[in-house]
N, C-alpha and C positions, 0 to 999 in steps of 0.2 A: 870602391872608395869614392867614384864620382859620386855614387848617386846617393852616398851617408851625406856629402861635404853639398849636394845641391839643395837634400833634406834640410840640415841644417841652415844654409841660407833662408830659403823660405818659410821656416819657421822662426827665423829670425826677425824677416821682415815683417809676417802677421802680426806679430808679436809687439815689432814698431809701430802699424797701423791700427791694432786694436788690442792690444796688449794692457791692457788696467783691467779687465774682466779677470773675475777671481780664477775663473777655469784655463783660461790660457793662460796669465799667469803661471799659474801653476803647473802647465805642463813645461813652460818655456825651463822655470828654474828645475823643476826636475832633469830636463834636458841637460843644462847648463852645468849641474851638479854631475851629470853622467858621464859629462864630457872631461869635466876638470876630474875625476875619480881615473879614468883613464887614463892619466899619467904617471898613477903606482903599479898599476900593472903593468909584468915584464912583457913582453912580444911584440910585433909589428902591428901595423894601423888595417892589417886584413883581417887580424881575427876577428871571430863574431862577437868578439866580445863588445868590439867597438859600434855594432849592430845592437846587444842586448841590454847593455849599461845605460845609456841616452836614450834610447826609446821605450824602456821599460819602466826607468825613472820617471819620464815625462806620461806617462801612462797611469802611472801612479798616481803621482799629483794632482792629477786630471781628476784621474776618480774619487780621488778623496778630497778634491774640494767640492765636487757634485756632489757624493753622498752623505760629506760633516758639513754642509751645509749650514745647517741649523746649530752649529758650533763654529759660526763663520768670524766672534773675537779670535775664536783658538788658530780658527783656519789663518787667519791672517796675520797672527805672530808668529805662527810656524813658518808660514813661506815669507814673512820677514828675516826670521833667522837664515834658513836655508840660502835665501837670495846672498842676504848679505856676504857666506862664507862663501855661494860656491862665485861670488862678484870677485870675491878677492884671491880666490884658486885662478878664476879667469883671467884675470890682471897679471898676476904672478906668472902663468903660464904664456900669455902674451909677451910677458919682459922678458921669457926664458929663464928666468929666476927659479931657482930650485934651492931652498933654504933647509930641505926635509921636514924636522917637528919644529923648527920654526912657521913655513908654512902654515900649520896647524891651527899654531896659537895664533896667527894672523887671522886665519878664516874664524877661530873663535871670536876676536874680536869685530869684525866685520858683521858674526851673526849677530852681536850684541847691539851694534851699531843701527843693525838693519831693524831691529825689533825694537830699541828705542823710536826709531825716527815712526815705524809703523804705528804706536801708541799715541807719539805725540801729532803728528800730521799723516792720519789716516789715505786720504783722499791724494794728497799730493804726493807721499811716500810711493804710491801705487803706482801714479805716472811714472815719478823719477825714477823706482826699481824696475817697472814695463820698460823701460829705454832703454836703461843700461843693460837686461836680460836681455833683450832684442838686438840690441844694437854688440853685446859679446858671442851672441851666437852665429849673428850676420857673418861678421869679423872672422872667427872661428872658423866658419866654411869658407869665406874666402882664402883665408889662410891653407886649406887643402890644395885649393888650385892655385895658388901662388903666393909660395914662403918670403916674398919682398915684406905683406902685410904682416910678419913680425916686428916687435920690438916698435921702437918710437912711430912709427907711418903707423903701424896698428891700432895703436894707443890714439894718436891725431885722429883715424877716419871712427874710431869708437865713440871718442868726443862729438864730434862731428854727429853722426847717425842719431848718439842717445839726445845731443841739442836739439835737434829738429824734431824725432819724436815726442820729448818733452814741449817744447813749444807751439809743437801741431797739440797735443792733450791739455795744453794750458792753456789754449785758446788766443795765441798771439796771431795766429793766420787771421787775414781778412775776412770777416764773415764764420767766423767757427767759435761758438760758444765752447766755453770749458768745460771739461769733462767732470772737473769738481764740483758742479752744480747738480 
C-alpha cells in the first residue's frame, strides 16, 4: 500500500507541474476517477483491486487521448465531464461524506459543471481542473500515510497545492509566462 499511496503522490505532483497537457491530464483524472470508484467496493485497501481501478483508468485515459487525438473537442469535454465528477467523488471522500445516490447526482452535476466551464474557458478550464486533479491525488496519497490529512486540513492543503499550481500555469510567478498563451 506504500508504494500505490507514493504512486499516487507523484503523480499528483506531475500533474501540479505539468498537468494542462491533454495526455496527462487525462491519465491524472482517470486516476482520480479510479480512486474515488474504490470506495463502492467492499474489501480492504490491499486488494488488487486498488492496484487495477487507478492505474488502469489512468491508462485508459492516456491512451485515448493520444490516439482521439484528432477528436481533441470530444477529448476534451469528455475529460471535462469525467474530472468534474470524479473532482467531486474526491471532495466527498476527503469530507468522509458518503450520501450514496446522492453522491451520484452530485458527481452528475460536477460533470456538467466541468464540461461547461471546458466549452466556455478552454485554456483556463485546463489549468484550474490540472490543479485540482493534482493537487486531489497529492492529497489522497498523503492521506495513506497519514489519516490527520482527512477532512477540513485535507480540504485546506488541496486549496493550497491546487493555488499555487494554478498560479504557477497562470503565470503569476516571476518571470513565467502563462500557459494560456
Amino acid at each position: 500500500m506504500n508504494l500505490f499511496a507514493i504512486l499516487i503522490i507523484a503523480l499528483g505532483i506531475f500533474i501540479l507541474v505539468v498537468g494542462n497537457r491533454l495526455t496527462i491530464l487525462g491519465a491524472g483524472v482517470g486516476a482520480l476517477l479510479g480512486i474515488g470508484l474504490l470506495r463502492l467496493l467492499p474489501g480492504n485497501q490491499d486488494s488488487l483491486w486498488w492496484w487495477i481501478l487507478p492505474v488502469g483508468l489512468a491508462a485508459l485515459f492516456m491512451i485515448g487521448a493520444i490516439i482521439f487525438k484528432g477528436f481533441i473537442s470530444l477529448i476534451t469535454l469528455a475529460i471535462g465531464a469525467v474530472a468534474g465528477g470524479a473532482i467531486v467523488l474526491a471532495v466527498l471522500d476527503l469530507l468522509g461524506i458518503n450520501l450514496g445516490l446522492v453522491d451520484w447526482i452530485l458527481a452528475l452535476v460536477g460533470a456538467v459543471i466541468g464540461v461547461i466551464l471546458i466549452q466556455r474557458y478552454k485554456k483556463w478550464a485546463f489549468i484550474a481542473l490540472a490543479a485540482l486533479v493534482g493537487a486531489l491525488l497529492t492529497v489522497r496519497g498523503l492521506q495513506m500515510f497519514m489519516p490527520l490529512v482527512q477532512g477540513f486540513f485535507g480540504v485546506i492543503l488541496t486549496l493550497v497545492l491546487a493555488g499555487i499550481s494554478f498560479a504557477y500555469h497562470g503565470g503569476l510567478f516571476k518571470g513565467r509566462k502563462p500557459a494560456t498563451q
